[in-house]
PyMOL commands that place a pseudoatom at each C-alpha (Angstrom):
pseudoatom trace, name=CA, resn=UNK, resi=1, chain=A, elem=C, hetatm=0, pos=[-43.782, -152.542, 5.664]
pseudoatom trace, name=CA, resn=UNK, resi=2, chain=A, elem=C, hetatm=0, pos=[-40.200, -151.350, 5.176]
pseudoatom trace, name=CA, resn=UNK, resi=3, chain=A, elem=C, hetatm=0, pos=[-37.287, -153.059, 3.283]
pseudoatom trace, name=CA, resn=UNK, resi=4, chain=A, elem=C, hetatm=0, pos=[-34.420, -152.094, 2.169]
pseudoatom trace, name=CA, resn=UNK, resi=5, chain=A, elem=C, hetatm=0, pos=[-35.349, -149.966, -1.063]
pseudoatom trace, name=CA, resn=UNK, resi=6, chain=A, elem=C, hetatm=0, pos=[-39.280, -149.692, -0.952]
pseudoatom trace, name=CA, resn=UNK, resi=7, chain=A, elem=C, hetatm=0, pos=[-41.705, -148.500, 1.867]
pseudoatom trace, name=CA, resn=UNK, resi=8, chain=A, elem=C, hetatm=0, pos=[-44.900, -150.025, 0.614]
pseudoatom trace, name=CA, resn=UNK, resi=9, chain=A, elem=C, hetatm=0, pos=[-48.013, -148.534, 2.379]
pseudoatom trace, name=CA, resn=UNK, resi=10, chain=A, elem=C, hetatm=0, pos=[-51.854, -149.124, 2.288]
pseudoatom trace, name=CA, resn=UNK, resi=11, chain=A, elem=C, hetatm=0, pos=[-54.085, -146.438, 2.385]
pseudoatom trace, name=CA, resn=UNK, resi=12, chain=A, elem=C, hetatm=0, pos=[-55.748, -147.675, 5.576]
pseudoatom trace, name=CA, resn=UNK, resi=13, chain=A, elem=C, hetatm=0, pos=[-52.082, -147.916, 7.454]
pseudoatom trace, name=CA, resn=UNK, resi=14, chain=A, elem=C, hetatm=0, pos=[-51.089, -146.014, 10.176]
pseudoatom trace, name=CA, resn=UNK, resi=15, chain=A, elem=C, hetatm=0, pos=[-47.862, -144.791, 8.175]
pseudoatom trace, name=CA, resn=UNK, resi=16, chain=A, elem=C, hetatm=0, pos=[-50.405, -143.189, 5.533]
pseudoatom trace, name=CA, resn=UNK, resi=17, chain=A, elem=C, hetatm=0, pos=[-51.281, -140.964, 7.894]
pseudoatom trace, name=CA, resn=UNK, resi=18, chain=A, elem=C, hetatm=0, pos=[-47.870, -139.886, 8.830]
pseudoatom trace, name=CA, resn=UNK, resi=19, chain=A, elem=C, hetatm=0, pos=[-46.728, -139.459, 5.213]
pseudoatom trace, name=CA, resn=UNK, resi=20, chain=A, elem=C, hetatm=0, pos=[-50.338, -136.892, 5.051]
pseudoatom trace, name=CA, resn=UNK, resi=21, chain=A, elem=C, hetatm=0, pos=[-48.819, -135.266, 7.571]
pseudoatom trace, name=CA, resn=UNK, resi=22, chain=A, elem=C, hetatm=0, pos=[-45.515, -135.056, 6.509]
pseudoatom trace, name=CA, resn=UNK, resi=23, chain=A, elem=C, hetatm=0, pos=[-46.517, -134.017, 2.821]
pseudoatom trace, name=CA, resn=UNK, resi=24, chain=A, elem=C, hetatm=0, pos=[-48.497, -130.989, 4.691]
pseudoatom trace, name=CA, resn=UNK, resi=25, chain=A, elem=C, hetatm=0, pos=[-46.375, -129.443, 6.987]
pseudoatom trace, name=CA, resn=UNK, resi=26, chain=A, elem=C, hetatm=0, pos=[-43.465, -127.060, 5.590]
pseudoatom trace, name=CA, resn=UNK, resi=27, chain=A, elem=C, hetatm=0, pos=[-41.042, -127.631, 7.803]
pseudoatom trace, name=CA, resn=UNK, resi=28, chain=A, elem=C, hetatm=0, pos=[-40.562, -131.045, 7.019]
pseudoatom trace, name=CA, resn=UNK, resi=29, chain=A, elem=C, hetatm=0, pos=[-40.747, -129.902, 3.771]
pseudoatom trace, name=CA, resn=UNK, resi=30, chain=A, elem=C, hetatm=0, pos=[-37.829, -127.666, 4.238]
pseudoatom trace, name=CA, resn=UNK, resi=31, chain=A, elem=C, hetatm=0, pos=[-36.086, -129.999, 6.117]
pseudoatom trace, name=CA, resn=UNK, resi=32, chain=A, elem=C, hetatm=0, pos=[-36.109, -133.019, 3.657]
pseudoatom trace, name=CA, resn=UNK, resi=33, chain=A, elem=C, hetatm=0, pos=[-34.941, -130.395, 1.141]
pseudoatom trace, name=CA, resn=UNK, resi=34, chain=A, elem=C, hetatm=0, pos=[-31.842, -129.163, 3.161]
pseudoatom trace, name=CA, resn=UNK, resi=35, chain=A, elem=C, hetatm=0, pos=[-30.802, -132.752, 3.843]
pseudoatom trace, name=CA, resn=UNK, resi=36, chain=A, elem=C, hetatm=0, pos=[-31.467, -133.444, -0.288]
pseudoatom trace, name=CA, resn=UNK, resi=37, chain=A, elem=C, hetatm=0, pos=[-28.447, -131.005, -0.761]
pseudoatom trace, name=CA, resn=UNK, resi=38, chain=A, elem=C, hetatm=0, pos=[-26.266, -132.155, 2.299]
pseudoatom trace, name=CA, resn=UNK, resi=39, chain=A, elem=C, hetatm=0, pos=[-25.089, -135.871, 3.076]
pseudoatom trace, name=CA, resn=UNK, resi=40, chain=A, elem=C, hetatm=0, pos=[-25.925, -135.602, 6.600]
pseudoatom trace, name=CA, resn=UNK, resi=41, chain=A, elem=C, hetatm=0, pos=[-26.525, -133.175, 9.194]
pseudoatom trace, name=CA, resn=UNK, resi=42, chain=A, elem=C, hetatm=0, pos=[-27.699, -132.987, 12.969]
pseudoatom trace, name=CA, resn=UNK, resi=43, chain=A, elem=C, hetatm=0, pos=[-29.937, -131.112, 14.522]
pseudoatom trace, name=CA, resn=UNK, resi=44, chain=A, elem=C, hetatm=0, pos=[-28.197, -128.014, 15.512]
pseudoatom trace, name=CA, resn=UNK, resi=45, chain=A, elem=C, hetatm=0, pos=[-27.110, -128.154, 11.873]
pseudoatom trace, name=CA, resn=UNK, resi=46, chain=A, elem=C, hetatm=0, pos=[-30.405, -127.920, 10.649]
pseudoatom trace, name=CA, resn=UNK, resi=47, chain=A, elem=C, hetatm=0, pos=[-31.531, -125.794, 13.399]
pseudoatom trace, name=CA, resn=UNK, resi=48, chain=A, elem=C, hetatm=0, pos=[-28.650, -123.085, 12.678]
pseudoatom trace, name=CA, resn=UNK, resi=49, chain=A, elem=C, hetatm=0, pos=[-29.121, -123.268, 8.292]
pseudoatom trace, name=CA, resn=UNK, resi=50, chain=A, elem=C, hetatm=0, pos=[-32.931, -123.291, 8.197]
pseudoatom trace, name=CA, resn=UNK, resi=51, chain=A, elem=C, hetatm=0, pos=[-33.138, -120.284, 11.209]
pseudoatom trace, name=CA, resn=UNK, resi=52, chain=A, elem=C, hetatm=0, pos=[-35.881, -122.736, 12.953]
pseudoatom trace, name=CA, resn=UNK, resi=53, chain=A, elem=C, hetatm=0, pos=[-36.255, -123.383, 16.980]
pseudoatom trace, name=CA, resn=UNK, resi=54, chain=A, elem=C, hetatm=0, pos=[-34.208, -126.379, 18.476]
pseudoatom trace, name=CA, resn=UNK, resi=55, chain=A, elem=C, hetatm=0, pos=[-37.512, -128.164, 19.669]
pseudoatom trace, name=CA, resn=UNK, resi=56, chain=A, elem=C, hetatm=0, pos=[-39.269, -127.349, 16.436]
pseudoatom trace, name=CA, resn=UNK, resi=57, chain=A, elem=C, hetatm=0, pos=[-36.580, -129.592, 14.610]
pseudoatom trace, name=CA, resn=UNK, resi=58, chain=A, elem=C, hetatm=0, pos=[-36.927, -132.202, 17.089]
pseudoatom trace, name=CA, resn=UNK, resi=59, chain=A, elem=C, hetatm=0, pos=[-40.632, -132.766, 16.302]
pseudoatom trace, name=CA, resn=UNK, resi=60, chain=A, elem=C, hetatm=0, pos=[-40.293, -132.508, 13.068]
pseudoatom trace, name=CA, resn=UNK, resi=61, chain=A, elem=C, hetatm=0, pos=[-37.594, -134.759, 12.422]
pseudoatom trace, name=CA, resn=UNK, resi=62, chain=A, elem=C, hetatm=0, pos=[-39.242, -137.286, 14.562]
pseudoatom trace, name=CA, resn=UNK, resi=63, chain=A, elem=C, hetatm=0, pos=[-42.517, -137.246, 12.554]
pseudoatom trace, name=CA, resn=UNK, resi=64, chain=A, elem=C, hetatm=0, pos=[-39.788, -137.785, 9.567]
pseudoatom trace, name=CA, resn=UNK, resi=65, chain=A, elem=C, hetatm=0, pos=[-38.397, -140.881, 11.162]
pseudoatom trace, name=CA, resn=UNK, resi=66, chain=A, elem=C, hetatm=0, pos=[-42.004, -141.719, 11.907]
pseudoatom trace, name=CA, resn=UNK, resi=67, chain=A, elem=C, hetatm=0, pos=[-43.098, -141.512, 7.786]
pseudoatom trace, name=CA, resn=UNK, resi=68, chain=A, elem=C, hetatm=0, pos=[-39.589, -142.954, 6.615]
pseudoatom trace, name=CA, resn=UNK, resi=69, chain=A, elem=C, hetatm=0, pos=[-38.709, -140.216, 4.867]
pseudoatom trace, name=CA, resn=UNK, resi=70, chain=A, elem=C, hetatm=0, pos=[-35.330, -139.745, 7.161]
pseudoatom trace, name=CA, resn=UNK, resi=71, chain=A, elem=C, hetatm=0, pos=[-33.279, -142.031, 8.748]
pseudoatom trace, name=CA, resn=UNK, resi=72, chain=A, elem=C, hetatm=0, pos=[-30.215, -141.807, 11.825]
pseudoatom trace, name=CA, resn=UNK, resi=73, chain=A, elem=C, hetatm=0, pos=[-27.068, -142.376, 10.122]
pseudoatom trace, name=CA, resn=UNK, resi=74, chain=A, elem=C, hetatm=0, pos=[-24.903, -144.638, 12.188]
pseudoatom trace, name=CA, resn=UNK, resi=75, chain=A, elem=C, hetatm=0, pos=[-21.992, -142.042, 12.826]
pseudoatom trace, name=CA, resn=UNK, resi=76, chain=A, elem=C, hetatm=0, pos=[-22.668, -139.720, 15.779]
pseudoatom trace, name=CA, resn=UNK, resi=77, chain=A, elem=C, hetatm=0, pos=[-20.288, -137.327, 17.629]
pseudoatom trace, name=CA, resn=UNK, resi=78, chain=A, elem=C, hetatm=0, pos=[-19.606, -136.368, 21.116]
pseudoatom trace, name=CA, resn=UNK, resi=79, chain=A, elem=C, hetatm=0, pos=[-20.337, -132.994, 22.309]
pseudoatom trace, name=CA, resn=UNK, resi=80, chain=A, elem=C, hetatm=0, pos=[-17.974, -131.374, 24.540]
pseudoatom trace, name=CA, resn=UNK, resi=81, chain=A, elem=C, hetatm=0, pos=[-20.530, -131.730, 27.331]
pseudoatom trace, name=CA, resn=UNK, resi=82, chain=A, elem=C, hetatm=0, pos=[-20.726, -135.389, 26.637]
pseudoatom trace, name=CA, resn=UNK, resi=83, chain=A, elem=C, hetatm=0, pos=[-23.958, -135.403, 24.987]
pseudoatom trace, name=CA, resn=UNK, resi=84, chain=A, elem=C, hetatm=0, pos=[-24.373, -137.762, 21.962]
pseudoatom trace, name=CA, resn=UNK, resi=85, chain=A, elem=C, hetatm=0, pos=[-24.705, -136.028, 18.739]
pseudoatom trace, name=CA, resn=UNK, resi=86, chain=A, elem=C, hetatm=0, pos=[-26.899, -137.746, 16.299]
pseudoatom trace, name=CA, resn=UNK, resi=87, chain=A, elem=C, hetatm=0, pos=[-26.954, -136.889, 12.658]
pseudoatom trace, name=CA, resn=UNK, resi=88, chain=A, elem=C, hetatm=0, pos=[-29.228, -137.896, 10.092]
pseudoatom trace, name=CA, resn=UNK, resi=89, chain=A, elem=C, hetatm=0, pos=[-29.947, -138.376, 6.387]
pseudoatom trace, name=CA, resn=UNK, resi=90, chain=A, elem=C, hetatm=0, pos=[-32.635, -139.021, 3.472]
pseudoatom trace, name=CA, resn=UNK, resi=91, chain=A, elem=C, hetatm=0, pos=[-33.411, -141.948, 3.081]
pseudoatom trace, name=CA, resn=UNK, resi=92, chain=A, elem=C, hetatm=0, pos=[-32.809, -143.912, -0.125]
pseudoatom trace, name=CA, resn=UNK, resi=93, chain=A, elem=C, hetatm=0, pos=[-36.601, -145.546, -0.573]
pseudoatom trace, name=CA, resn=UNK, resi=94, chain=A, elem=C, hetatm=0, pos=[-39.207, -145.278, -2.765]
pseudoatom trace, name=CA, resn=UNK, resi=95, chain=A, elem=C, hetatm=0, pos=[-42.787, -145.208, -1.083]
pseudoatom trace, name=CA, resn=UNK, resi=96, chain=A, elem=C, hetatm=0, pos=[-45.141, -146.424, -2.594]
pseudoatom trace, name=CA, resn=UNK, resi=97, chain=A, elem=C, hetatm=0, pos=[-48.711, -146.351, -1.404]
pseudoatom trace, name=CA, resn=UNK, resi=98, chain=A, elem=C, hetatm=0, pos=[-51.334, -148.729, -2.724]
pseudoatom trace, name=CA, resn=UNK, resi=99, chain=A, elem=C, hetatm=0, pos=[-54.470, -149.214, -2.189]
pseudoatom trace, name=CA, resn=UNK, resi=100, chain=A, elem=C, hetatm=0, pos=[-56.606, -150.614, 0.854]
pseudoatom trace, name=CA, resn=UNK, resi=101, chain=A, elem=C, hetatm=0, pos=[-56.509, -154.243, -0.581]
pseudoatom trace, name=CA, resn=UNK, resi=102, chain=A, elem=C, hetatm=0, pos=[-53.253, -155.064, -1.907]
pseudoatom trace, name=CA, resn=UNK, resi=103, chain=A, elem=C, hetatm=0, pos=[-52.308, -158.219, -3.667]
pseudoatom trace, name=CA, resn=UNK, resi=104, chain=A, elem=C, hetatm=0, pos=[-49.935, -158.971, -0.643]
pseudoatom trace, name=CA, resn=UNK, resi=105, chain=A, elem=C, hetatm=0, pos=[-52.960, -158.313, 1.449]
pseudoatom trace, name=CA, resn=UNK, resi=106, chain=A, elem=C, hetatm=0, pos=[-55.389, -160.768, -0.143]
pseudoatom trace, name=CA, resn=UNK, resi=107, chain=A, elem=C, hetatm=0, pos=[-52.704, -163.381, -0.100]
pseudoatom trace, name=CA, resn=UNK, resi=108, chain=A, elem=C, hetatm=0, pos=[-51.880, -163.217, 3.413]
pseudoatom trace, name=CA, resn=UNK, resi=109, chain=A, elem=C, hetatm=0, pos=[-56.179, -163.103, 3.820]
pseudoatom trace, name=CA, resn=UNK, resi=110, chain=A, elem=C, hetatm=0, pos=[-55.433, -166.969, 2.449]
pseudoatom trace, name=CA, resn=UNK, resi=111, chain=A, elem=C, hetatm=0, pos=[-52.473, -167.934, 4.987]
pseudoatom trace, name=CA, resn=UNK, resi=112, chain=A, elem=C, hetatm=0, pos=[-54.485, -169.341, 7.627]
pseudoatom trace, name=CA, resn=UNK, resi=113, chain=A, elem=C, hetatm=0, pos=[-56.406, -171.784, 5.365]
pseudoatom trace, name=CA, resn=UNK, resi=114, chain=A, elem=C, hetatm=0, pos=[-52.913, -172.872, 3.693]
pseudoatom trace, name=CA, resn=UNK, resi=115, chain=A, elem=C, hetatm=0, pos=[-51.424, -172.973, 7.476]
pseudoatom trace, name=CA, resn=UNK, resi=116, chain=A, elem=C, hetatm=0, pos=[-54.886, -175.639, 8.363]
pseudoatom trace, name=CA, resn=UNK, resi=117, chain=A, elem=C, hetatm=0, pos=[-54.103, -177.448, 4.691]
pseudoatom trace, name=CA, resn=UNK, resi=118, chain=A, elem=C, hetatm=0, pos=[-50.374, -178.280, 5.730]
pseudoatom trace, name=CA, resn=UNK, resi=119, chain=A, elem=C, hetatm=0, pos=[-51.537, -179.065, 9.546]
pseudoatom trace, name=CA, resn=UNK, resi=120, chain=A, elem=C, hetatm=0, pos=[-53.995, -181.753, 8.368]
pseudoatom trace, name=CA, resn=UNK, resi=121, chain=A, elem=C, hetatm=0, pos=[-51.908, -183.279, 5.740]
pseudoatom trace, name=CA, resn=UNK, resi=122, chain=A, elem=C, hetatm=0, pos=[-49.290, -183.686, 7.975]
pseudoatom trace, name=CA, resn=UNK, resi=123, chain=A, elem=C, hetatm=0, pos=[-51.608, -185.207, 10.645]
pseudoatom trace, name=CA, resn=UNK, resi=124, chain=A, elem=C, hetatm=0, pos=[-52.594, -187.591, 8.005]
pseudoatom trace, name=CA, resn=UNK, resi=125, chain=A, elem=C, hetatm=0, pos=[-49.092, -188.204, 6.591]
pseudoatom trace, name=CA, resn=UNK, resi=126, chain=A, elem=C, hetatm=0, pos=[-48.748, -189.039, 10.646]
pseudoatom trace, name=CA, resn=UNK, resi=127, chain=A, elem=C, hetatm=0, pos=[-51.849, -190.951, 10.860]
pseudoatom trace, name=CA, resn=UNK, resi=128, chain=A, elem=C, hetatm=0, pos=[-50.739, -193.600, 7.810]
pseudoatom trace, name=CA, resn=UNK, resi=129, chain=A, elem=C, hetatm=0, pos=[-47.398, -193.922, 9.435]
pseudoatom trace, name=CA, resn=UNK, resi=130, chain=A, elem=C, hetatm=0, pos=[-48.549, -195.177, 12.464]
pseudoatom trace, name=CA, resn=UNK, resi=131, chain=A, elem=C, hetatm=0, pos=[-51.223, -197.395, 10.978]
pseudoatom trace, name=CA, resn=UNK, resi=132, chain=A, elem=C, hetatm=0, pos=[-48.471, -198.339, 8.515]
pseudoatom trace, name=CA, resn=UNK, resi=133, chain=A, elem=C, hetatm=0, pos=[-46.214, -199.153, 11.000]
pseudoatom trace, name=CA, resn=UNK, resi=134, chain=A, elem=C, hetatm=0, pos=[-48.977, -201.480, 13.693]
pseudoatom trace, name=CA, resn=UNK, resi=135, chain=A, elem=C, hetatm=0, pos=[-49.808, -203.364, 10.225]
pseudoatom trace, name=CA, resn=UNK, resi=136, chain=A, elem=C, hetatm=0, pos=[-46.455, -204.224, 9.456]
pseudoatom trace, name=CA, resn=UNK, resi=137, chain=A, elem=C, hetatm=0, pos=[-46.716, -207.788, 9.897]
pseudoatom trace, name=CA, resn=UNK, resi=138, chain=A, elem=C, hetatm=0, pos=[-49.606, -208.377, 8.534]
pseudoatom trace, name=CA, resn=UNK, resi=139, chain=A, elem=C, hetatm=0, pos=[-48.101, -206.623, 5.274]
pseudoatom trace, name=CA, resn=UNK, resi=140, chain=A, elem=C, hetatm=0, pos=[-45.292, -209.238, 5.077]
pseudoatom trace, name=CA, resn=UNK, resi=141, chain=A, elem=C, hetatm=0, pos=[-47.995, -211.964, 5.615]
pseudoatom trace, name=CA, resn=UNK, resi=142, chain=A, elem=C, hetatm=0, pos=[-49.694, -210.181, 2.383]
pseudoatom trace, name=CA, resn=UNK, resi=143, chain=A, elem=C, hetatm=0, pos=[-46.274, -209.807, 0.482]
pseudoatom trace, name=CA, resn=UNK, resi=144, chain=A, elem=C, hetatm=0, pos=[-45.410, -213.258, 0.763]
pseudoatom trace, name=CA, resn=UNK, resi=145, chain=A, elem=C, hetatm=0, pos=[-48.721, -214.234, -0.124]
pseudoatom trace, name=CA, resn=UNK, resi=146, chain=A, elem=C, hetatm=0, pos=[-48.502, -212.536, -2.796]
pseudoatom trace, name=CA, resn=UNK, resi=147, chain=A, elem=C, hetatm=0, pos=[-45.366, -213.128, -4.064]
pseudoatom trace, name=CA, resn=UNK, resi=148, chain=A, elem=C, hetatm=0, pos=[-45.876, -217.250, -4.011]
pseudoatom trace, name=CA, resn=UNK, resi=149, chain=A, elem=C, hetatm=0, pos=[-48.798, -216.867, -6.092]
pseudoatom trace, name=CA, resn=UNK, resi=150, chain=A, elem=C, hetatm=0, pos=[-46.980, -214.363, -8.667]
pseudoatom trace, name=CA, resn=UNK, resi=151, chain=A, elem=C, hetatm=0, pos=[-44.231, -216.943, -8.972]
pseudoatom trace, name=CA, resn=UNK, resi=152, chain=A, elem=C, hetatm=0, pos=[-46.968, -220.053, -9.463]
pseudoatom trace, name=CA, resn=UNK, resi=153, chain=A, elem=C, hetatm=0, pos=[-48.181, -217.665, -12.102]
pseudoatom trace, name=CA, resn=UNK, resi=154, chain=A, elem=C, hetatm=0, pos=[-44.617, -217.738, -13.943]
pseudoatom trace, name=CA, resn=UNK, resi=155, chain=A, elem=C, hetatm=0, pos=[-44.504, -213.817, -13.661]
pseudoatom trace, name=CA, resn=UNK, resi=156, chain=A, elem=C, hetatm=0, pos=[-41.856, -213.725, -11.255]
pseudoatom trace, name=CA, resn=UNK, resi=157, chain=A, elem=C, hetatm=0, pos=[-41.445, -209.314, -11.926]
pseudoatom trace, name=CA, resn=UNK, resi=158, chain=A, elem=C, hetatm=0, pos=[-44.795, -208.073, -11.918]
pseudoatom trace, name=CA, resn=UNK, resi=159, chain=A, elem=C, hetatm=0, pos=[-45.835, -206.082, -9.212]
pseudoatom trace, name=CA, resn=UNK, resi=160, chain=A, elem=C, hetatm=0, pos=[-49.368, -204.613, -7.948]
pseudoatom trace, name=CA, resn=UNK, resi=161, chain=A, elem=C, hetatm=0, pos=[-48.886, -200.759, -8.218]
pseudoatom trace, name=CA, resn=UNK, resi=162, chain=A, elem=C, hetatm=0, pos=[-48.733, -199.324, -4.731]
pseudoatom trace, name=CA, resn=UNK, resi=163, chain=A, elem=C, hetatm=0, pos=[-51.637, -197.274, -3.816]
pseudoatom trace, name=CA, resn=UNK, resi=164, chain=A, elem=C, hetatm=0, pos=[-51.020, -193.370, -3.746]
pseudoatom trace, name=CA, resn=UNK, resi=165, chain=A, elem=C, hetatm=0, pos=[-51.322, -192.102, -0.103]
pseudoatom trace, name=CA, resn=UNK, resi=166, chain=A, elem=C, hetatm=0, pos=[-53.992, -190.516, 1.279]
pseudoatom trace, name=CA, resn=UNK, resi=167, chain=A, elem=C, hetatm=0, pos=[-52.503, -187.322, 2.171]
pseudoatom trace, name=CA, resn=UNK, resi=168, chain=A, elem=C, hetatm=0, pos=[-50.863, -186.725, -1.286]
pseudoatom trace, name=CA, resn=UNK, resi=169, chain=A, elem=C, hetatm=0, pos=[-54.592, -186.248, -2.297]
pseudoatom trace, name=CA, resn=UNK, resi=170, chain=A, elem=C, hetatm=0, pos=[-56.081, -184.801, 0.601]
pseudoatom trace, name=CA, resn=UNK, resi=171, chain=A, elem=C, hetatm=0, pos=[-53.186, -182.029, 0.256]
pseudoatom trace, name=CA, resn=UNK, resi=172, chain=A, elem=C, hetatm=0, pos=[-53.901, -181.971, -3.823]
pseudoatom trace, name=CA, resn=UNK, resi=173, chain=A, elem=C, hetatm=0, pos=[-57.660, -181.500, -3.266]
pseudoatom trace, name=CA, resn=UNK, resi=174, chain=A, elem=C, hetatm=0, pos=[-56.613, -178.476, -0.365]
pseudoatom trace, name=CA, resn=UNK, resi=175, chain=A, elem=C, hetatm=0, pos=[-54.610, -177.146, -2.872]
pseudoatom trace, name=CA, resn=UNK, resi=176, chain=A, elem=C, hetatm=0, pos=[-56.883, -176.917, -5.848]
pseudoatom trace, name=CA, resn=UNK, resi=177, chain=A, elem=C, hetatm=0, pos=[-59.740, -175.943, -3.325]
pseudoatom trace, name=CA, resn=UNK, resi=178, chain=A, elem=C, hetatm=0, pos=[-57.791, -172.710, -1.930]
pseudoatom trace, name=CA, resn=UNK, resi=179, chain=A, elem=C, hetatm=0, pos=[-57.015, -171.642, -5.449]
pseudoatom trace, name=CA, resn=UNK, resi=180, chain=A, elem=C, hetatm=0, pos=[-60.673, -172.325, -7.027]
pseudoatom trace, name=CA, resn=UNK, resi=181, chain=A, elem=C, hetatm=0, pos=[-61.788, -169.996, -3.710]
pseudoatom trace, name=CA, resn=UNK, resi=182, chain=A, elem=C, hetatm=0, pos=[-58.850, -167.494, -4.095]
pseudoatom trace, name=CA, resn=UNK, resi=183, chain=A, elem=C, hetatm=0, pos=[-60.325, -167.072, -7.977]
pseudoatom trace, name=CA, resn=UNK, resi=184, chain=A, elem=C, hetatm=0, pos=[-63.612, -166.736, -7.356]
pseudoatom trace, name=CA, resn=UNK, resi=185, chain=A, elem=C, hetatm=0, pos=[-63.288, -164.793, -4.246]
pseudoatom trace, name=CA, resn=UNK, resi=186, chain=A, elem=C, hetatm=0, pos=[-60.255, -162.225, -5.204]
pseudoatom trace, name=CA, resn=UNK, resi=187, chain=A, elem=C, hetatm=0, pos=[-61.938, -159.016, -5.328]
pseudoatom trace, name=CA, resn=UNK, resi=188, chain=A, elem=C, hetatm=0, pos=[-63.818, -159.898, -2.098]
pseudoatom trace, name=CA, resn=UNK, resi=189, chain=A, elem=C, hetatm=0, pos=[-60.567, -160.329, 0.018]
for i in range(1, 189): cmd.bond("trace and resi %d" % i, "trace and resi %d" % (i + 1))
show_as sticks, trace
zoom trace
């Protein structure tokens, strides 16, 4: 994963094994440490200061792109044979590698029971609508029922309390269920 300050990796990424690699070879090691002292600098920079081969910087700096430890600055120049001139530069992140199960990791190991919680309460929010909607007039009928018989009672404002929806608990019963299960089952995901 790569943002704008961090490069998070998990041990059992593929990026962990480019930052291995990186870490262990010496070039890249003398590479990242030229570009620590200069801003930016292309190839044939690099090439010319460290006394290293042309393709020898080219491999290297791609496995550096690769790991994130470099990064193509936006600038380039034109050679005088036309060919684009790319220059790069450090870049400003801090990795950080973590291990195999991360707490990012476990929570997106829930995402697919929380995606099937929101999919059936809104099938059931849909579900009462519709049956809300074909009962309609019998609900008036009800009402007005209802409403004679509060007023022959000399109550004229009190009101049976509405019933809370179905889905409000069906999605209050997925909730409590996914985090009871993401408890007892953390260290397993």
């Amino acid at each position: 994963m790569v943002s704008d300050k961090f490069l998070l990796v998990s041990m059992d990424d593929e990026m962990a094994k480019s930052l291995a690699d990186v870490l262990g070879n010496k070039t890249c090691k003398k590479i990242i440490e030229f570009l620590a002292e200069k801003s930016e600098a292309s190839e044939k920079d690099i090439s010319s200061a460290l006394k290293i081969p042309m393709n020898t910087v080219e491999d290297n700096l791609k496995k550096l792109l690769k790991s994130g430890f470099v990064q193509k600055r936006k600038n380039f120049f034109w050679s005088k044979k036309g060919k684009k001139i790319l220059m790069y530069e450090l870049s400003n992140k801090s990795i950080v590698i973590s291990p195999k199960n991360s707490a990012g990791s476990k929570a997106k190991s829930l995402l697919p029971s929380a995606i099937l919680l929101l999919a059936g309460t809104f099938a059931l929010w849909v579900y009462e609508r519709v049956s809300s909607v074909s009962n309609l007039d019998y609900g008036k009928m009800v009402q007005e029922a209802g409403s004679m018989a509060i007023d022959n009672l000399g109550a004229p404002f009190f009101q049976s309390p509405q019933p809370t929806p179905l889905w409000v608990w069906f999605f209050a019963g997925g909730l409590i269920t996914l985090f009871i299960f993401a408890i007892v089952n953390w260290r397993k995901l």
